[in-house]
C-alpha positions, 0 to 999 in steps of 0.5 A: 450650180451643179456640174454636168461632169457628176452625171457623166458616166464614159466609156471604159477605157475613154481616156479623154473623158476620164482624165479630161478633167484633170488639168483644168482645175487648179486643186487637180495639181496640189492633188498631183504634188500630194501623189508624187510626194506619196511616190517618194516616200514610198521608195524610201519607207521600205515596210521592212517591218511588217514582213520579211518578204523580197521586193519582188514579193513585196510586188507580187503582194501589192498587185493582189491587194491592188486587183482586190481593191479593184473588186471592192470598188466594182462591186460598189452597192447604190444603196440609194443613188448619189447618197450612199454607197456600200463597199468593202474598201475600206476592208481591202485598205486596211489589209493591205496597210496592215500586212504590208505597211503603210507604202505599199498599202498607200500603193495597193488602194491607190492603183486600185481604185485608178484601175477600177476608175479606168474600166469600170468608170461612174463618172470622170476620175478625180484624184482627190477621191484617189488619195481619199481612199489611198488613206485606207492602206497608209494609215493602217500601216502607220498605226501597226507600226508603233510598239504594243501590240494591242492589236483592237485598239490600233485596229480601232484608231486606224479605222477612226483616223481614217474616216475622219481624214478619207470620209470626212474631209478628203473625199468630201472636199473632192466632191464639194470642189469637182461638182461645186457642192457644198462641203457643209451639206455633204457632211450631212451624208456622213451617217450613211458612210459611217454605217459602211465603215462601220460594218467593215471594222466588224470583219475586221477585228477578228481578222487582225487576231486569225491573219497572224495564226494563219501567214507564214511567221518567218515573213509576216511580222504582224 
């Protein structure tokens, strides 16, 4: 049966509503480890090769990526309800693992999307969905970190790994496990998110080749 909490729709800010869920399931808490581990990692993985810049800089740099990730996931379009949905997430992702790395990029979609989930809410937050979208600026920042700079192909690897470990698999298992859904059925969703993913690869592949003519060469190493 499908749970209430799929059409729960609270109020910014209503914390108790929002998170509530959180602490009852048991898949909530491996979501959690999984989230701490990212943490540390991120303070050891210092990005120092994408970019030259302070951590101050570095801070600065993830906020922006962070509000713009927030706007993606605002200006969410329902195309049709429950079924698909069009952003620029995906964009916004892999920008941010692409100029900053994998860490800070990880940091930027994460606190993005918990943002918009606190003030902007479609329903109560589910972290997995959190991590799903996190993928979108920590893989892009693994791939550009290995030697060669054929910058189509990683481009095209990122966004492939990332919609079969987002889409495909993380964040269809949050849904499947938070509203008790079928993980089969919800694969059956996938065209619609491909065709998403699909149009935000397009821009993307002309902005991996004008990003470095435009940012300073002396702090941005991509």
């Amino acid at each position: 049966m499908l749970n209430n909490l799929l059409f729960v729709k609270p109020n910014p800010f209503d914390f108790e509503v929002i998170f509530g869920n959180i602490l009852s399931e048991w898949y909530f808490y491996v979501a959690l480890v999984v989230i701490v581990v990212s943490v540390v990692l991120f303070a050891i993985f210092k990005d120092g090769y994408r970019n030259a810049l302070s951590h101050t800089q570095k801070l600065v740099y993830c906020a922006l990526f962070s509000a713009l990730c927030f706007l993606a996931n605002w200006f969410t379009i329902d195309i049709i309800p429950k079924v698909w949905q069009f952003s620029f997430i995906a964009l916004v992702g892999f920008l941010s693992g692409y100029i900053l790395g994998a860490g800070w990029g990880f940091a930027a979609a994460f606190v993005g999307d918990l943002i918009c989930g606190i003030i902007r809410p479609t329903g109560v937050y589910n972290p997995i969905i959190g991590i799903g979208t996190a993928m979108w600026g920590l893989i892009p920042g693994i791939v550009f970190a290995l030697n060669g700079k054929r910058k189509y192909l990683k481009t095209i690897i990122s966004f492939s790994v990332c919609f079969i470990l987002s889409s495909c698999l993380i964040n269809t298992l949050g849904i499947a496990l938070m509203y008790q859904m079928s993980f089969t059925k919800l694969l059956y969703l996938l065209p619609y998110k491909l065709l998403g993913v699909v149009i935000n690869f397009a821009i993307c592949l002309p902005l991996v080749v004008l990003l470095p003519k435009i940012l300073p060469k002396d702090k941005f190493f991509i």
